[in-house]
C-alpha positions as CSV (number, residue, x, y, z in Angstrom):
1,X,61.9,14.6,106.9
2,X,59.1,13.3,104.8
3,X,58.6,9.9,104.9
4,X,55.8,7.9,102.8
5,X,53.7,4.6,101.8
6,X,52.1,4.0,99.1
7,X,50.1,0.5,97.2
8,X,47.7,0.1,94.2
9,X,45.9,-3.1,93.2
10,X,44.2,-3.1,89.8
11,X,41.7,-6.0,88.7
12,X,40.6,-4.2,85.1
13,X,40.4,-5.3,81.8
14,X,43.4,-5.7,79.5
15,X,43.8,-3.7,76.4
16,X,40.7,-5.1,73.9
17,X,41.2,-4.6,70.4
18,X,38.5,-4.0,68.0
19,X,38.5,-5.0,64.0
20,X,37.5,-3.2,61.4
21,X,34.4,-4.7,59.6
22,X,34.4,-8.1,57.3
23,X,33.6,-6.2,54.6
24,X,36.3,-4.0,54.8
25,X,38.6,-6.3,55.9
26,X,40.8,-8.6,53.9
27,X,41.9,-11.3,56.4
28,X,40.0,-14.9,56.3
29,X,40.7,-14.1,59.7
30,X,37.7,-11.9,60.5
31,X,34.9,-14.0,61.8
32,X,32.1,-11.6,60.6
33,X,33.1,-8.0,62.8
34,X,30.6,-5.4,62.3
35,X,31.0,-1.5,62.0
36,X,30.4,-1.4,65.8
37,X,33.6,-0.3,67.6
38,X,32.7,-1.7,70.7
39,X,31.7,-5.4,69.9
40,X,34.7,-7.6,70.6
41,X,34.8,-10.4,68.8
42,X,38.2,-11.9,70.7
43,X,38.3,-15.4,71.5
44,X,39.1,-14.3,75.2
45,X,38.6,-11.2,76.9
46,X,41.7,-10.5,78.7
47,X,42.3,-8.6,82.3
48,X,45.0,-7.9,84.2
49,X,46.3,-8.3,87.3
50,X,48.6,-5.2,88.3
51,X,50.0,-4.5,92.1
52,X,52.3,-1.5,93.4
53,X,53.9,-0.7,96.5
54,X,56.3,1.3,97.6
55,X,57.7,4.0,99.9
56,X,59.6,6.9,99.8
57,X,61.9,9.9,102.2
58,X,62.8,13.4,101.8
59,X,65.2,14.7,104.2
60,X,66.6,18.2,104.3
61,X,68.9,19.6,106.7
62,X,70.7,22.9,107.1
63,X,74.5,22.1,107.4
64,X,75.4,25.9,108.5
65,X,74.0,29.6,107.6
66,X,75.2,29.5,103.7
67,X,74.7,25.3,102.7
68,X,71.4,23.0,103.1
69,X,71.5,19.0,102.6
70,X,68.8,17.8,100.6
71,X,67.9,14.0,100.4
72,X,65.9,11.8,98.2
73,X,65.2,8.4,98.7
74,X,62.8,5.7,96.9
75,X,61.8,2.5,96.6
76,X,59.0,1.0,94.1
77,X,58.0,-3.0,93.6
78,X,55.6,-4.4,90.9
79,X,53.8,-7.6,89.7
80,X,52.1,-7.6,86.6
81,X,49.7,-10.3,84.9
82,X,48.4,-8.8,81.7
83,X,47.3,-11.0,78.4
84,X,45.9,-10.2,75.1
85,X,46.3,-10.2,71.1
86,X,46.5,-7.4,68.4
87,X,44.6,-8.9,65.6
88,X,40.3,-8.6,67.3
89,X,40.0,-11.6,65.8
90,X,39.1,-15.3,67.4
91,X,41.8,-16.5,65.6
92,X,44.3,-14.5,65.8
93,X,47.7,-15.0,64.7
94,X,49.1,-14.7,68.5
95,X,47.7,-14.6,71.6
96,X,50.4,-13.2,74.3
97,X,50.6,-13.7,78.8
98,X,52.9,-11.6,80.8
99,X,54.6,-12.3,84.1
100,X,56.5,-9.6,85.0
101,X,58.3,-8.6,88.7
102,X,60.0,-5.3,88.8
103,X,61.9,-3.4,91.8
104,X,63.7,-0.3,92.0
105,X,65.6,1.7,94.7
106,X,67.2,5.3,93.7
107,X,69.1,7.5,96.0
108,X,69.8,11.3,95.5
109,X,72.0,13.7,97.5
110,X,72.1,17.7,96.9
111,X,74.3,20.3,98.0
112,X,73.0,24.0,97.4
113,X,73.2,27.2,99.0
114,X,70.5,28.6,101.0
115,X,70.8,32.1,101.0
116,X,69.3,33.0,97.3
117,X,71.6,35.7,95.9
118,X,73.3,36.6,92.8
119,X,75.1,33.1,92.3
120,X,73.7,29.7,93.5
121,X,74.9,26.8,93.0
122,X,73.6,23.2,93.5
123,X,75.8,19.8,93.4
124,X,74.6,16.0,93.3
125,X,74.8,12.8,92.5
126,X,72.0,10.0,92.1
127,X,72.5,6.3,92.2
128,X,69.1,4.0,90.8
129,X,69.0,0.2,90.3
130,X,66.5,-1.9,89.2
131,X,66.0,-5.5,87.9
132,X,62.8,-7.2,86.0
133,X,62.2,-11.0,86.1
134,X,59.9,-11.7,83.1
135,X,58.4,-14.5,81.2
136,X,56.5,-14.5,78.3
137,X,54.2,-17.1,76.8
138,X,53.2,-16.6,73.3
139,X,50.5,-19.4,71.7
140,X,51.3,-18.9,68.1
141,X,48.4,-20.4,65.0
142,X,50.6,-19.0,62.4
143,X,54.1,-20.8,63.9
144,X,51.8,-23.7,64.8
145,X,53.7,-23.8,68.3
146,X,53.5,-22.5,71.7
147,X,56.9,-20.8,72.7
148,X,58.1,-18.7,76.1
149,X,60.8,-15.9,77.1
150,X,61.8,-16.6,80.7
151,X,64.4,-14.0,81.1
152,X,65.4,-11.3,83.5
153,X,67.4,-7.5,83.3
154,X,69.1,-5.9,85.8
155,X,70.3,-2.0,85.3
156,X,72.6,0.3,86.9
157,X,72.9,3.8,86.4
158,X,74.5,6.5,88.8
159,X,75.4,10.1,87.7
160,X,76.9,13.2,89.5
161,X,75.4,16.6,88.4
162,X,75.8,20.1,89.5
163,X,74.3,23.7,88.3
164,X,75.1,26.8,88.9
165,X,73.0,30.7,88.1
166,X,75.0,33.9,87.9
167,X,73.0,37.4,87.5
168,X,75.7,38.8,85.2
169,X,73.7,42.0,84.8
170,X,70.4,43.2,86.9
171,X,68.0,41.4,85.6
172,X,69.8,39.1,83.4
173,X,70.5,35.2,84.3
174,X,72.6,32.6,83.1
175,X,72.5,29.0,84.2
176,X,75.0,26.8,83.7
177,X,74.5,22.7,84.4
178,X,76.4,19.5,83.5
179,X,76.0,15.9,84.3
180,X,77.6,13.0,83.8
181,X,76.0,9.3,84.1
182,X,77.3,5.7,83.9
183,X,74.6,3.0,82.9
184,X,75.6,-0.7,82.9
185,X,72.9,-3.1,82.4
186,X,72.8,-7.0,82.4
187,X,70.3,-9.3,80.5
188,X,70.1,-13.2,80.8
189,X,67.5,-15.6,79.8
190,X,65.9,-18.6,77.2
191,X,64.0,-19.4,74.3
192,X,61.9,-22.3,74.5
193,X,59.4,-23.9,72.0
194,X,57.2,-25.9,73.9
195,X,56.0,-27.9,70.3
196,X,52.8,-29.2,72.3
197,X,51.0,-30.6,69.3
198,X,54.2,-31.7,66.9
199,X,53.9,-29.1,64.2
200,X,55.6,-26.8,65.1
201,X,57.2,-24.1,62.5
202,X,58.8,-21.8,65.1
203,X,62.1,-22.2,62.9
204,X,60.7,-21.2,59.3
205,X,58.5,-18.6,60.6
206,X,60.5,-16.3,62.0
207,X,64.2,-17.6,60.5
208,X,65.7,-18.9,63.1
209,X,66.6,-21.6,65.4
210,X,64.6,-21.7,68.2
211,X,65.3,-22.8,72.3
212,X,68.6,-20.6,72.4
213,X,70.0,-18.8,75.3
214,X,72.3,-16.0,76.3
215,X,73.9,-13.9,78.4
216,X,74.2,-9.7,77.5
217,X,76.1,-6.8,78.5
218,X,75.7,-3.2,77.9
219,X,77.8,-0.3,79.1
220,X,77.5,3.4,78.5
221,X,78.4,6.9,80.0
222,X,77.8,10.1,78.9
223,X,77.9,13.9,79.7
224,X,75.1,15.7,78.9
225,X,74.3,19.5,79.8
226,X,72.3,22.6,79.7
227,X,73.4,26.4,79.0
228,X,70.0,28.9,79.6
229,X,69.9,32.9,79.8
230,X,66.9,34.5,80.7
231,X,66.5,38.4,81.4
232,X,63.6,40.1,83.3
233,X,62.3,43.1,81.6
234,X,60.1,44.0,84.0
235,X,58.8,42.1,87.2
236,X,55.9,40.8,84.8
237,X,58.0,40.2,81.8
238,X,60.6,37.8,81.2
239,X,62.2,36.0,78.1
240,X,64.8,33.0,78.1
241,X,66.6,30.9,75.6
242,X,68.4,27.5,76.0
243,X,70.5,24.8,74.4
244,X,70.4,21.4,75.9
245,X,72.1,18.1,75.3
246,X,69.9,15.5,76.4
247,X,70.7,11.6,76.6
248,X,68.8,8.5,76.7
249,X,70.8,5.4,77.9
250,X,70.5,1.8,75.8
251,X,69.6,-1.7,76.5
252,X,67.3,-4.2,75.8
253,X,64.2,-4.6,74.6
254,X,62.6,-7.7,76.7
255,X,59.5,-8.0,75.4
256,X,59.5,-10.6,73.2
257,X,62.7,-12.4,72.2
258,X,62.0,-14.7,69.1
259,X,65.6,-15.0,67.6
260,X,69.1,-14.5,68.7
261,X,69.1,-11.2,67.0
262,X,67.1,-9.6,69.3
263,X,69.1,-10.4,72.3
264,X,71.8,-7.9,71.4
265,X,71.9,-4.6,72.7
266,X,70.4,-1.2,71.2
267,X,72.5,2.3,71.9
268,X,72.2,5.0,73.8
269,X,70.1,8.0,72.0
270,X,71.1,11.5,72.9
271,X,69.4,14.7,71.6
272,X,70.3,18.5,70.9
273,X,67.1,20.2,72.6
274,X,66.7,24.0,71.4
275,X,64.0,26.6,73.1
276,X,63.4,29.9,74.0
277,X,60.7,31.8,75.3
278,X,58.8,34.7,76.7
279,X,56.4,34.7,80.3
280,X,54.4,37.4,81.2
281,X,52.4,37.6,84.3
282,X,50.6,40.7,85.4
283,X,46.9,41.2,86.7
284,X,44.6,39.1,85.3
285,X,46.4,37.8,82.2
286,X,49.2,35.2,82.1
287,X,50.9,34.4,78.9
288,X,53.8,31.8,77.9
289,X,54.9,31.6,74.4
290,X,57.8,29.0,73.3
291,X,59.6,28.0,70.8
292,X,61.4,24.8,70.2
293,X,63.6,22.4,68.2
294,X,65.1,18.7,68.9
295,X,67.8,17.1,67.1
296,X,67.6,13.3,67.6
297,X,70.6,11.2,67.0
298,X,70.5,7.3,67.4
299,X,66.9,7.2,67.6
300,X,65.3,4.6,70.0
301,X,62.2,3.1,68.7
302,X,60.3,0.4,67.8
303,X,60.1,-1.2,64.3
304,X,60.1,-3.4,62.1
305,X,63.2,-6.3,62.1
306,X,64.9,-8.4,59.7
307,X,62.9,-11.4,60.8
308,X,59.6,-9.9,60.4
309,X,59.0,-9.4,64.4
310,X,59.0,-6.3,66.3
311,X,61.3,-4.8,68.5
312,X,63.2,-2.1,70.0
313,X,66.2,-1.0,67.8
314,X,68.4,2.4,66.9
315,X,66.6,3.3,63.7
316,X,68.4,6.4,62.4
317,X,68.1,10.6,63.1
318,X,65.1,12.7,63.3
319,X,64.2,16.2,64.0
320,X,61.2,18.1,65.8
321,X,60.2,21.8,65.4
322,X,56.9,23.9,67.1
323,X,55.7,25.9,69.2
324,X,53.4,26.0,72.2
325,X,51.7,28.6,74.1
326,X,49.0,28.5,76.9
327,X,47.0,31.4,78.1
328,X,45.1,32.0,81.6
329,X,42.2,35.1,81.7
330,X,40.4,35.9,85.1
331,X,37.2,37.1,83.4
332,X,35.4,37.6,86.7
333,X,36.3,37.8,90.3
334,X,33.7,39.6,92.5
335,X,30.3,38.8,95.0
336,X,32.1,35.0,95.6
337,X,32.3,34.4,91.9
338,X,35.3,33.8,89.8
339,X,36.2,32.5,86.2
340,X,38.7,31.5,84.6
341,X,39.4,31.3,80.8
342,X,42.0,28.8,80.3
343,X,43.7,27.8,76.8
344,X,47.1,26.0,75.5
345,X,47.8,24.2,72.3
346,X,51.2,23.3,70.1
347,X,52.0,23.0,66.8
348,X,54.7,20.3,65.9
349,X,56.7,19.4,63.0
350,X,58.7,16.3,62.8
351,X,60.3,14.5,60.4
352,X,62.7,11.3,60.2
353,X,65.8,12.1,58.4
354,X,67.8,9.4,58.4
355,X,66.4,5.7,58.5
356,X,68.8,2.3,59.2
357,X,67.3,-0.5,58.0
358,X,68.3,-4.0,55.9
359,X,64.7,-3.4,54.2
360,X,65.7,-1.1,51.1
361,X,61.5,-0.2,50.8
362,X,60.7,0.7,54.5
363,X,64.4,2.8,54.2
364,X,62.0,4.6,51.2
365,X,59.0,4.8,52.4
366,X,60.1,6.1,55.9
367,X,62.3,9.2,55.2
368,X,60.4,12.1,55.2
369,X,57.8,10.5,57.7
370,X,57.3,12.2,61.3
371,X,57.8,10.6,64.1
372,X,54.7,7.6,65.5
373,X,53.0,9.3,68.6
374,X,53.8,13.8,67.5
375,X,50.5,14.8,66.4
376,X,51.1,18.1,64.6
377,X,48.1,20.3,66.4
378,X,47.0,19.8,69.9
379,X,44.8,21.9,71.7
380,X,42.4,22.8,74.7
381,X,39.8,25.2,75.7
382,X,38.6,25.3,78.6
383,X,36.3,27.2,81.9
384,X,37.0,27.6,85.1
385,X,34.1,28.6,87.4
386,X,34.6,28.8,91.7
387,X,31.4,30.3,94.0
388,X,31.8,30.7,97.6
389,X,28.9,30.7,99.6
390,X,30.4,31.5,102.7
391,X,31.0,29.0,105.6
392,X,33.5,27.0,103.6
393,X,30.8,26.2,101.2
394,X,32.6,25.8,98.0
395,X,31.1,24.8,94.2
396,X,33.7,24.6,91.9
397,X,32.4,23.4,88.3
398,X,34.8,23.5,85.0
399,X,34.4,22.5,81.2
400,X,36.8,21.8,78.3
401,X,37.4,20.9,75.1
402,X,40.4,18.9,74.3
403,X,41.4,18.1,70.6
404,X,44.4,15.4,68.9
405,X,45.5,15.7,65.6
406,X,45.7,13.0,63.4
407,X,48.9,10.7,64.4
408,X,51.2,8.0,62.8
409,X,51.0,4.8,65.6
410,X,54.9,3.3,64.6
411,X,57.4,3.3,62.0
412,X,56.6,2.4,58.0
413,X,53.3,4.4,58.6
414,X,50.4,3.4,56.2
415,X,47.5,4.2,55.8
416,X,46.1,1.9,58.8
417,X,48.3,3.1,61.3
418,X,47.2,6.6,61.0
419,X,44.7,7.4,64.1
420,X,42.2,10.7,62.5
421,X,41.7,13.3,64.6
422,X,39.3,13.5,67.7
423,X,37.9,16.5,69.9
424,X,36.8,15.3,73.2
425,X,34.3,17.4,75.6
426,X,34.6,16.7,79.3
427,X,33.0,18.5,82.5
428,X,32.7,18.6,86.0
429,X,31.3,19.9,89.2
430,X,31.9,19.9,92.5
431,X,30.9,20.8,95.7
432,X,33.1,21.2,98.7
433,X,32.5,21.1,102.5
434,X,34.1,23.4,105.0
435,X,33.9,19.7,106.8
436,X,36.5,18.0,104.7
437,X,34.2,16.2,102.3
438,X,32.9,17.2,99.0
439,X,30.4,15.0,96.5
440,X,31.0,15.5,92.8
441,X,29.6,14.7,89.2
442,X,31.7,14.9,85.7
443,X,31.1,13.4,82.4
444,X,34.1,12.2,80.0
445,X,33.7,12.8,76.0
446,X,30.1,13.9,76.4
447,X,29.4,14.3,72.5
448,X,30.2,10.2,72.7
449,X,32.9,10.9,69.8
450,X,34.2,7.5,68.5
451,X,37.8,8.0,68.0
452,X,41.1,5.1,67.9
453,X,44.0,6.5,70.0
454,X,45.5,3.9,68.2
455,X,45.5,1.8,64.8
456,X,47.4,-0.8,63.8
457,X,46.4,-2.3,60.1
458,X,42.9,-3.9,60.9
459,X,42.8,-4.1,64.4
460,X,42.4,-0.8,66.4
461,X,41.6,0.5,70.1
462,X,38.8,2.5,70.5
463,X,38.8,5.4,72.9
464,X,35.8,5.5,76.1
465,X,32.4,6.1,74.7
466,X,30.5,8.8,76.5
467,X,31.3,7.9,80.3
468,X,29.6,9.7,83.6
469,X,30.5,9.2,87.1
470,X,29.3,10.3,90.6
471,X,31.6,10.5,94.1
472,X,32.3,11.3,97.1
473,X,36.1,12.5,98.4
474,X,36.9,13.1,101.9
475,X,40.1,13.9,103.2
476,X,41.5,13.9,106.8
């Protein structure tokens, strides 16, 4: 039995947003922004406040000769304090503060046998809950108003599972696995507008009646599965091929709640999940090569609403296709040296073809788009280098080269939530003591690249300038 403990405390800053310059920018909004990325001109500069604990046990036990128990238990609690805006601006349209306690406990049980022959077999079942209080205050120029979410969620979800592999031939596997899972999730809570100066146009802006309550359901189950074969050519060669139905469970989407429409449910999403493969493994040369494709049916995502507000909905179908490969090379491994060559990257396709919406033009303009967040190359390079000078005396230094094709940040793209591309060039060295310590130095995007992991009209996040550190690790 493993048991263990485990906390975090974080005291950063929140996510800033920077704005594109006045000049380029069409808002009377924009309080005179310049070119520079990493000038804030916010009218507060948010942190957070973020705290984690938890603990954890792994049990395993041989019931007889042929059967071994396996056990998994967890439990996770966090608070979160986090604030901010999207617009970079001093007078921003909104300016947002989350509350937000979470906890969650999961059980899982396994059955398997322990002698590894020509068929195993492995049976389960898992049981997770979890429930988020939340609240919500949004101070909003453009409703005139200051309005909160105090709501909470509670989820259930248990599932039984089992698997089984059959070598029908030498050499030749087939897997076999099924599971079945029951969700049921609750969601309470309130509107109120606050009206603290007597203008308020919570009701015209966003369509609605505002200081409403309510009280949700949502209920699913589902069987999902997977079907693989894989045959070993040699003892350095093997190829494999899959099918895979894959399923997301619904709910709701909590974080902000402006009208009554957004309190109702969105459904489950499942997926038809296609791939095959081939390893090799021999000397000094390891290869994977995959192909893969992904059927999406009642896609979860964020978008666009009726009442101009964002949230999380079922938007429609989509599709992915690619293929990845990585590559390891020991170029050198003689007199205490050794290198490595290390390289992996994917291509991926993906397209929305099928798009649910009461808004005829973002129904137009988004079929045919990919999907926000699949970049369709990315890649990285990368060296490996390990000297031994005897004694336990260890450097160990490496370098790569990471690049991100250009992405789409959310649904009805346009041109100013497309993020360009960025290549990034990081480093670092090491050395280790046979004493348990070690004292280190690495630098992060070295060529100081300015790049936006992610744009959203005007505003945008800019990515760490060139950053350097210097530690010390010691374990015992």
């Amino acid at each position: 039995m493993t048991l263990k403990a485990f906390a975090s405390r974080d005291r950063g800053d929140a996510r800033q947003y920077d704005r594109i310059s006045a000049a380029n920018d069409s808002s009377v909004l924009n309080a005179g922004e310049d070119d520079d990325p990493y000038s804030f001109y916010s009218r507060a500069y948010f942190q957070q406040k973020i705290d984690i604990k938890g603990a954890s046990a792994q049990f395993s036990h041989l019931l007889n000769d042929a059967t071994r128990f396996d056990m998994v238990a967890g439990w996770q609690s966090s608070q979160r304090n986090i604030g901010g805006n999207g617009d970079g601006t001093p007078y921003p349209q909104y300016e947002y503060l989350f509350d937000e306690d979470l906890s969650q406990a999961s059980l899982e049980m396994r059955l398997r046998n322990e002698q590894q022959g020509r068929f195993n077999w492995l049976v389960g079942g898992f049981y997770m809950s979890d429930k988020i209080d939340y609240q919500s205050q949004w101070t909003s120029w453009a409703a005139r108003t200051i309005y909160h979410n105090i709501h909470n969620q509670r989820r259930r979800s248990a599932a039984v599972f089992g698997q089984a592999d059959y070598e029908l031939l030498p050499k030749v596997k087939l897997t076999m696995g099924l599971r079945y899972t029951k969700d049921d999730v609750d969601s309470q809570g309130r509107n109120i507008d606050d009206n603290p100066w007597g203008i308020s146009n919570y009701a015209t802006f966003f369509a609605t009646t505002p200081n409403f309550q309510w009280d949700k359901q949502f209920k699913d189950d589902d069987v999902s599965g997977r079907a693989a074969a894989q045959w070993f050519i040699t003892d350095d060669l093997n190829v494999f091929a899959s099918v895979a139905r894959g399923y997301r469970s619904g709910g709701f989407d909590g974080t902000s709640i402006m009208t009554l429409a957004e309190t109702e449910p969105f459904q489950s999403e499942t997926v038809w999940a296609y791939e095959a493969g081939v390893r090799y493994y021999r000397g000094p040369v390891r290869l994977s090569l995959d192909a893969f494709a992904n059927d999406f049916d009642n896609l979860q995502a964020t978008t666009r609403l009726d009442n101009d507000t964002n949230g999380r909905t079922n938007v429609g179908k989509a599709k992915t296709r690619g293929f990845e490969g990585a590559l390891n090379l020991n170029l050198l491994n003689s007199g205490g040296h050794k290198l490595d060559f290390d390289a992996s990257g994917t291509y991926l396709y993906s397209e929305i073809t099928e798009f649910n919406s009461n808004r005829i033009a973002d129904v137009t303009a988004t079929v045919g788009d990919p999907l926000p967040g699949a970049p369709k190359w990315t890649g990285r390079v990368g060296l490996v280098h390990s000297y031994s000078f005897g004694d336990g005396w260890v450097l160990k230094s490496r370098a790569n080269i990471f690049h991100h094709g250009k992405e789409s940040n959310r649904l009805n793209a346009v041109v100013g939530n497309i993020s360009p591309a960025y290549t990034l060039l990081n480093a670092r060295i090491e050395l280790e003591s046979p004493h348990g310590w070690s004292v280190y130095a690495m630098g992060r995007n070295i060529t100081d690249e300015v790049y936006f992991p992610e744009m959203n009209g005007a505003s945008r996040m800019v990515g760490a300038p060139a950053t350097y550190a210097v530690g010390v690790r010691m374990t015992f």
